[in-house]
C-alpha positions as semicolon CSV with decimal commas, in nm:
position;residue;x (nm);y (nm);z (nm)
1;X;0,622;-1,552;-2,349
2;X;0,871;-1,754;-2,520
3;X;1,099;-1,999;-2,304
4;X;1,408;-1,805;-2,408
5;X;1,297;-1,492;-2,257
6;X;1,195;-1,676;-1,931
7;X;1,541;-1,791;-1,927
8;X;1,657;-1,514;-1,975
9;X;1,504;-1,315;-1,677
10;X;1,570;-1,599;-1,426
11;X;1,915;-1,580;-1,541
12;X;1,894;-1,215;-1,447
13;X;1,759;-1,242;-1,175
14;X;2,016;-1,407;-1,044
15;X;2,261;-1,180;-1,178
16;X;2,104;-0,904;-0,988
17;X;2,047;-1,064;-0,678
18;X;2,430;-1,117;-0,690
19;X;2,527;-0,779;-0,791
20;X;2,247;-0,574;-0,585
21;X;2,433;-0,517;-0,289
22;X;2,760;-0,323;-0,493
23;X;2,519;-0,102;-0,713
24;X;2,252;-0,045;-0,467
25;X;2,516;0,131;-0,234
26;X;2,585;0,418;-0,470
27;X;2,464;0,718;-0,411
28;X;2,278;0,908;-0,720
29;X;2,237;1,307;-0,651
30;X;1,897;1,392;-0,588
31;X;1,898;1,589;-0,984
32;X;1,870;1,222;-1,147
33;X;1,535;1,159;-0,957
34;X;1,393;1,468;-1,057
35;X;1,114;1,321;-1,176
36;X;1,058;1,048;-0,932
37;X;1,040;1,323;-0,652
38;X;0,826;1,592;-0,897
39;X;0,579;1,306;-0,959
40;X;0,571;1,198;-0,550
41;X;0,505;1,532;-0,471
42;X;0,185;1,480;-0,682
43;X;0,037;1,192;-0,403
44;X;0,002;1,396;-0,128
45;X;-0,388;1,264;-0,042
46;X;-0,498;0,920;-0,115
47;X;-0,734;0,615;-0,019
48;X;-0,683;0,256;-0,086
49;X;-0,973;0,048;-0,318
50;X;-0,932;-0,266;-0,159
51;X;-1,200;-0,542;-0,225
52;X;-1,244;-0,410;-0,554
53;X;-1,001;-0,578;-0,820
54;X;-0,783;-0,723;-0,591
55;X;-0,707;-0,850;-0,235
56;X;-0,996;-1,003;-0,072
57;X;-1,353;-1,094;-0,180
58;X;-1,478;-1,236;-0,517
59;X;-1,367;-1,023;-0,838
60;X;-1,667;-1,094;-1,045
61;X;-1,826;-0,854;-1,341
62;X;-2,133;-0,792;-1,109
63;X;-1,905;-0,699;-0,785
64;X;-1,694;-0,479;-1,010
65;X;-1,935;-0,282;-1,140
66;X;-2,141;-0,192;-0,831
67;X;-1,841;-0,195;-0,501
68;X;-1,694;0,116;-0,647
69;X;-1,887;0,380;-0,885
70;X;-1,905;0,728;-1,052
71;X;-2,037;0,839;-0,654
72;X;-1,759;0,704;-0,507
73;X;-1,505;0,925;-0,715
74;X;-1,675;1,229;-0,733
75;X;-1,722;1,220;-0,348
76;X;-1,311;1,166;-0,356
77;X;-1,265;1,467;-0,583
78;X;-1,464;1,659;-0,354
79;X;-1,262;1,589;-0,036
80;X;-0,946;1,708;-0,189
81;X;-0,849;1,320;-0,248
82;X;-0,541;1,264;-0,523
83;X;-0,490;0,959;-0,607
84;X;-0,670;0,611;-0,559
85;X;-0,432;0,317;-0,490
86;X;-0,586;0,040;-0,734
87;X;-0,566;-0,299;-0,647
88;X;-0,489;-0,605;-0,895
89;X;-0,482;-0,934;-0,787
90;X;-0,281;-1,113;-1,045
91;X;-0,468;-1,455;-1,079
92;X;-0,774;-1,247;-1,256
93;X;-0,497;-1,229;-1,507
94;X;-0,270;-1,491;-1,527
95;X;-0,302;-1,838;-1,376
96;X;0,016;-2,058;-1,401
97;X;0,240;-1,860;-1,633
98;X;-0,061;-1,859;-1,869
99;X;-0,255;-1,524;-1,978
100;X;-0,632;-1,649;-1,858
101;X;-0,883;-1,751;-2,136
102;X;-1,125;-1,414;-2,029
103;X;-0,858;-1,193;-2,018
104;X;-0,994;-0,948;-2,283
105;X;-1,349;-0,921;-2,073
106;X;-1,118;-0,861;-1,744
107;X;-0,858;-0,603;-1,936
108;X;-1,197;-0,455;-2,012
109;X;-1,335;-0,377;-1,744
110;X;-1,006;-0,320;-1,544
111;X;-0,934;-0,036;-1,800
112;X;-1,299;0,096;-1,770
113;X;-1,217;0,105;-1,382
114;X;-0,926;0,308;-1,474
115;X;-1,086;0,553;-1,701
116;X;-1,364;0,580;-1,446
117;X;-1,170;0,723;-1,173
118;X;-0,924;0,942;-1,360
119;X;-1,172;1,148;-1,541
120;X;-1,292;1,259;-1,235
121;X;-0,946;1,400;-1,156
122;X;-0,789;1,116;-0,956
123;X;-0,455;0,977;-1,020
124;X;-0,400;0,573;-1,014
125;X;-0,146;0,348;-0,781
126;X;-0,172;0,073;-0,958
127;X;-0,041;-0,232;-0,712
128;X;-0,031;-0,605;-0,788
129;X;-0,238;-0,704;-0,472
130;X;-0,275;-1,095;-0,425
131;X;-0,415;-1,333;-0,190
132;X;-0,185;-1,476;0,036
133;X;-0,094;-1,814;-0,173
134;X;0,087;-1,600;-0,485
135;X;0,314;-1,437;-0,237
136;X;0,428;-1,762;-0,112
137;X;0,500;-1,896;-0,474
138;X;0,724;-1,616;-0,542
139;X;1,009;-1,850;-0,293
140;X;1,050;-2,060;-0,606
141;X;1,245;-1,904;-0,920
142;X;0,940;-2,012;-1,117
143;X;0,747;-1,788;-0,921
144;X;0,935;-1,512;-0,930
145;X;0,992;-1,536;-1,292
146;X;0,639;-1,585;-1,329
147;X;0,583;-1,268;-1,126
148;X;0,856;-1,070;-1,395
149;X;0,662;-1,165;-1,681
150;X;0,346;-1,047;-1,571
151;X;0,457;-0,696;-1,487
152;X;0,621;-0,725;-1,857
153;X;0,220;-0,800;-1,922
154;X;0,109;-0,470;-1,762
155;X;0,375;-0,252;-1,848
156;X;0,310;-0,333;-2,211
157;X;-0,112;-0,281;-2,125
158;X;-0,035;0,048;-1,968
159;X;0,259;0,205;-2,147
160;X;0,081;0,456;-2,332
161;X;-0,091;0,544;-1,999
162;X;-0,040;0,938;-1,876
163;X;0,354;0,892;-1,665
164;X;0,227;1,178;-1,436
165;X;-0,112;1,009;-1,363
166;X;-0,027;0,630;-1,358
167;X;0,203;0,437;-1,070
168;X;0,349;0,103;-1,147
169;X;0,347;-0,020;-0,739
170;X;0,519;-0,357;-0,801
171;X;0,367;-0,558;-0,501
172;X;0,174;-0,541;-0,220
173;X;0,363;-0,666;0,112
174;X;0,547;-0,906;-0,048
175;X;0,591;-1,155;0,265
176;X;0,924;-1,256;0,097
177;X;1,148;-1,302;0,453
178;X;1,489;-1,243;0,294
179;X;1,533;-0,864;0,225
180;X;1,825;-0,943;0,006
181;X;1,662;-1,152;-0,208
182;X;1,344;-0,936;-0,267
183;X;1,537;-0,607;-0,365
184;X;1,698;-0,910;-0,595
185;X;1,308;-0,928;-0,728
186;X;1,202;-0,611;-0,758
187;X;1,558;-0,529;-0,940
188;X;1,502;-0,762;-1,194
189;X;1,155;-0,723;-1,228
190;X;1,212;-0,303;-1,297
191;X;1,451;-0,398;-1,535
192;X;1,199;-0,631;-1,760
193;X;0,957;-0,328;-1,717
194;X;1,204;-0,073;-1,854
195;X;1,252;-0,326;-2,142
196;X;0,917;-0,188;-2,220
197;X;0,820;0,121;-2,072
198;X;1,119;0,390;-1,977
199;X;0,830;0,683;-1,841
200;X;0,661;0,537;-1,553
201;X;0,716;0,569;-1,245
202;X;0,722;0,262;-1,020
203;X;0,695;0,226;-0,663
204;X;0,919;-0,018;-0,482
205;X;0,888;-0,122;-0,086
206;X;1,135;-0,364;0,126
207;X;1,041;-0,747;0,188
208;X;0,781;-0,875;0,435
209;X;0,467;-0,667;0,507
210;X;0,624;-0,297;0,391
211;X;0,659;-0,205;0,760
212;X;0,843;0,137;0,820
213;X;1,131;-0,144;0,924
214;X;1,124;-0,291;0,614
215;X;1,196;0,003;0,425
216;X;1,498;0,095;0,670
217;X;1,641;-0,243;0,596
218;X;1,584;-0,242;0,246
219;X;1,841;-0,126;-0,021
220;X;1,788;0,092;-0,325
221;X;1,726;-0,021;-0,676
222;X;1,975;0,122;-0,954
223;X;1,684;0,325;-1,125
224;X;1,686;0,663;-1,015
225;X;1,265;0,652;-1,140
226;X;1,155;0,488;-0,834
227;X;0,955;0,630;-0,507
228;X;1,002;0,364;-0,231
229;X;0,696;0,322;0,042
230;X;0,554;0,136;0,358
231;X;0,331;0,074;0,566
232;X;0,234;0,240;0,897
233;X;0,026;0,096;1,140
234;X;0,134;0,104;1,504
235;X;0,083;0,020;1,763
236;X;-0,135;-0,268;1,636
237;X;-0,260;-0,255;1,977
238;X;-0,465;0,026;1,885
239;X;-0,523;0,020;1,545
240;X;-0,589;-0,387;1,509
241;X;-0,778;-0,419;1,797
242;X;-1,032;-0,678;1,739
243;X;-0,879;-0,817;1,448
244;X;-0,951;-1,179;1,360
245;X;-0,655;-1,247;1,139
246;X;-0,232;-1,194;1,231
247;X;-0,130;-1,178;1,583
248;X;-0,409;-1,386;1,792
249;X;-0,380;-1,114;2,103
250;X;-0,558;-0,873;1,867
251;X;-0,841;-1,045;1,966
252;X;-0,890;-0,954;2,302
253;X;-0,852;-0,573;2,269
254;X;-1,143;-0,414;2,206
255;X;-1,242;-0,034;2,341
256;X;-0,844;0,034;2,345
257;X;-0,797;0,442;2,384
258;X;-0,563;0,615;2,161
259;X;-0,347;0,779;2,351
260;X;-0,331;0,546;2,674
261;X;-0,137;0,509;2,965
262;X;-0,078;0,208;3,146
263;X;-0,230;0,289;3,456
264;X;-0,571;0,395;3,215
265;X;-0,524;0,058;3,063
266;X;-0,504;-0,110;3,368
267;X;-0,888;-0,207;3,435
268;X;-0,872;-0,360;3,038
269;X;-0,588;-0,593;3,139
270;X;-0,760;-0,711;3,418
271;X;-1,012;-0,872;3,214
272;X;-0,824;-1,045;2,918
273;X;-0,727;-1,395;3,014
274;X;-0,408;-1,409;2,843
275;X;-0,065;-1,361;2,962
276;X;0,067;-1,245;2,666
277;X;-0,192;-0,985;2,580
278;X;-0,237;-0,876;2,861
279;X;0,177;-0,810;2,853
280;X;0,111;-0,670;2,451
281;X;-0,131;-0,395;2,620
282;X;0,065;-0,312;2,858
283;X;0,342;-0,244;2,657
284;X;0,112;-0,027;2,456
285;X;0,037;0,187;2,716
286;X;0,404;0,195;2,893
287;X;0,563;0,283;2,489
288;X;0,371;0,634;2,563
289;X;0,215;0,643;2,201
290;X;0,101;0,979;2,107
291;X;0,117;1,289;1,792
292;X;0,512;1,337;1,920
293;X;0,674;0,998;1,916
294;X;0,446;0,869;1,566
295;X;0,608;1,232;1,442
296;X;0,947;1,108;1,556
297;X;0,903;0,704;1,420
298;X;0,764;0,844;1,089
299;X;1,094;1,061;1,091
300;X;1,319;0,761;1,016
301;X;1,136;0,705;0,680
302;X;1,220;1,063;0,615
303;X;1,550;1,089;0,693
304;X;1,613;0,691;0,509
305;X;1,489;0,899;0,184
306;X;1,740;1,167;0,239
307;X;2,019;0,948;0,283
308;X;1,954;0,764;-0,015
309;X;1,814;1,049;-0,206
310;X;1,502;0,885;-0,296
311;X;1,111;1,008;-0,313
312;X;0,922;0,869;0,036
313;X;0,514;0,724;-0,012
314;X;0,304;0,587;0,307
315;X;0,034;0,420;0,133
316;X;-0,109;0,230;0,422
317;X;-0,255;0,358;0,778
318;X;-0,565;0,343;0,966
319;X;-0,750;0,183;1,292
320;X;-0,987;-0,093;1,234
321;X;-1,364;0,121;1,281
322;X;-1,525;-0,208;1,387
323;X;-1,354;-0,196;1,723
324;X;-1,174;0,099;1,781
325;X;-1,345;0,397;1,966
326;X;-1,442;0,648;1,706
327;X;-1,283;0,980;1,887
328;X;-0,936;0,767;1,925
329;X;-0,956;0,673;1,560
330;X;-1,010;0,987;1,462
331;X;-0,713;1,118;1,697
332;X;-0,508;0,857;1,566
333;X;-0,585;0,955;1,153
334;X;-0,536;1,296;1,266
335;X;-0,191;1,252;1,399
336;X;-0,051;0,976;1,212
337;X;-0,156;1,230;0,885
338;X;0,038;1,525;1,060
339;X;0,305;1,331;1,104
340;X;0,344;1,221;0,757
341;X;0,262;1,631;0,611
342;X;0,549;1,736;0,847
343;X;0,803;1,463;0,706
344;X;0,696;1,577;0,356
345;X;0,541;1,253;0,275
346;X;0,253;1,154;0,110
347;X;-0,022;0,908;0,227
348;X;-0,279;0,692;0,127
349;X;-0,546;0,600;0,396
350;X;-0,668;0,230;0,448
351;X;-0,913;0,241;0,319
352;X;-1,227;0,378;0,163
353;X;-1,474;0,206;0,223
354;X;-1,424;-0,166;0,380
355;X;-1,344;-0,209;0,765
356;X;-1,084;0,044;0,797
357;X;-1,285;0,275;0,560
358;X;-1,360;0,623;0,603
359;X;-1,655;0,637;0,443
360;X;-2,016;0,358;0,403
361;X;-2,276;0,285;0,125
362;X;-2,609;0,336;0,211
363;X;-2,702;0,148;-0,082
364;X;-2,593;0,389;-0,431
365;X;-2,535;0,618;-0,151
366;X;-2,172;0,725;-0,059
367;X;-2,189;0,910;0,361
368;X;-1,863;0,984;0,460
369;X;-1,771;0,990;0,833
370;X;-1,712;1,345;0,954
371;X;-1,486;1,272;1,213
372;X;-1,230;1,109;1,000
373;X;-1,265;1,310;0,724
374;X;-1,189;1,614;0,952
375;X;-0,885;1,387;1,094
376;X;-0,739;1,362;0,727
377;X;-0,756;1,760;0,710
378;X;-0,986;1,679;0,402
379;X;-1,320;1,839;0,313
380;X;-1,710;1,698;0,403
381;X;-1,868;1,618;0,034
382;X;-2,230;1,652;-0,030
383;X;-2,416;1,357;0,032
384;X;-2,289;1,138;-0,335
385;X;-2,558;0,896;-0,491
């Protein structure tokens, strides 16, 4: 891209993240985002790829080519499964403003990816998904310009892609702390992509890690094409237990119930060593999680769309399977998915088939878990090789 047009999108950048907070207040009537909500209403049942192009693991031609396969999406298609939510992480791409010198070989086989999954019926959320180290680069205005110009990269890739079948999902929990200036982002970077591509519809979130709080703190983009989603994953208590990354207290839960009381929680306290833990699990289990008050959280995302007359996506929720008791998993799937059907929003589970997954690979073999597939209120596939 030319230095001009840099320029010219940091300059509006900061136009926008001056002018965002007048024009995100108005209030369009829900008839301008007919298609935003028609399209939503299309990603009703969905699983996350992660591992595959994009945040974690090594993205080589070999890991590519043999993580996710014609099995894998046929046993999706089977279990009523939508939509996939396709992960990118950008550096395969670009590396320093630069397009990379294999980019052709990686278009290649992201686009064969692509094709792969949506002839077997399955529509694509396609979500910039980096490591942790981009996110932090987007702080500077080089990074963030950086990050415009390569969704001006992928718009122009994907334009001629099917609107109704193909999501733009700008980023994946952004980590950006200031709310104000990451609708300032995601403003400017929608306008560079409608510079290019006026059909698609793209899929915005508020700052930090997408939490439902996020998105109630967030403000609206002046683009009535947009469907605006989070995250949902408490009480980490339950669904992080075990977890060797964020909060260190995750550490010592392991065998956690879903639902729990304090008093059935007591005997676990007992044993973990830590004063704050120990006070994290009990606040678990005196918060009274169960199907009625993740019905009544979820109902804030709900009634935020309404307000604002936007289109509402979870794309993220799930228990970690390496720790958490399979029957409270399952519970938990099974509730949190209710929830979500009886706010009229659709989900994506995290994720297929990683640590959270609802399925394993017995080598080219795909066995879904029965238990959570029954929790998601989808169907048991035969046995996919």
């Amino acid at each position: 891209m030319r230095v001009k047009t840099l320029a010219t999108l940091g300059l509006a950048l900061a136009a926008f993240c001056c002018s965002s907070a007048s024009t995100a207040q108005q209030k369009i009537v829900s008839g301008d985002h007919a298609v935003a909500f028609r399209r939503a209403a299309t990603l009703t049942e969905g699983t996350n790829l992660s591992g595959w192009f994009g945040g974690w693991g090594e993205y080589s031609a070999l890991h590519t080519s043999t993580y996710i396969t014609t099995a894998d999406f046929r046993a999706m298609h089977a279990m009523g499964i939508q939509y996939v939510r396709f992960p990118l992480d950008p550096t395969l791409l670009m590396q320093g403003g630069l397009l990379a010198a294999n980019k052709d070989e990686v278009w290649k086989r992201i686009d064969a990816a692509i094709d792969l999954a949506m002839h077997e019926g399955l529509a694509i959320d396609f979500v910039v998904f980096p490591r942790d180290d981009y996110k932090q680069q987007l702080a500077s205005k080089s990074g963030a310009d950086q990050f415009i110009m390569l969704w001006q990269v992928l718009a122009k890739h994907f334009v001629d892609r099917d609107p109704d079948r193909f999501f733009f999902e700008l980023m994946n929990e952004s980590e950006e702390q200031d709310p104000y200036r990451w609708v300032g982002i995601e403003g400017a970077t929608v306008a560079a992509i409608r510079q290019i591509d006026t059909q698609h519809t793209i899929i915005a979130s508020g700052a930090h890690y997408d939490s439902l709080g996020d998105l109630l703190t967030t403000q609206t983009i002046d683009d009535p094409n947009i469907i605006y989603n989070f995250h949902f994953y408490e009480p980490y208590a339950f669904t992080h237990q075990g977890a060797t990354w964020g909060s260190f207290e995750w550490n010592y839960f392991k065998d956690i119930p879903y639902p729990a009381t304090s008093s059935e929680l007591a005997d676990r306290m007992k044993d973990i060593p830590n004063d704050y833990a120990r006070y994290q699990l009990y606040l678990y289990g005196a918060d009274g999680w169960n199907a009625a008050s993740i019905r009544q959280h979820i109902a804030f995302a709900a009634d935020w769309g309404r307000e604002h007359h936007v289109p509402i996506l979870c794309n993220e929720f799930g228990a970690f399977r390496d720790t958490a008791p399979p029957e409270s998993r399952a519970r938990y799937l099974h509730d949190v998915r209710v929830a979500l059907a009886q706010n009229g929003i659709g989900w994506a589970v995290w994720d297929w088939s990683g640590n959270f997954g609802i399925v394993h690979h017995q080598g080219a073999t795909v066995v879904p878990d029965e238990a959570d597939i029954d929790a998601l209120g989808l169907r048991m596939p035969p046995i996919a090789r």
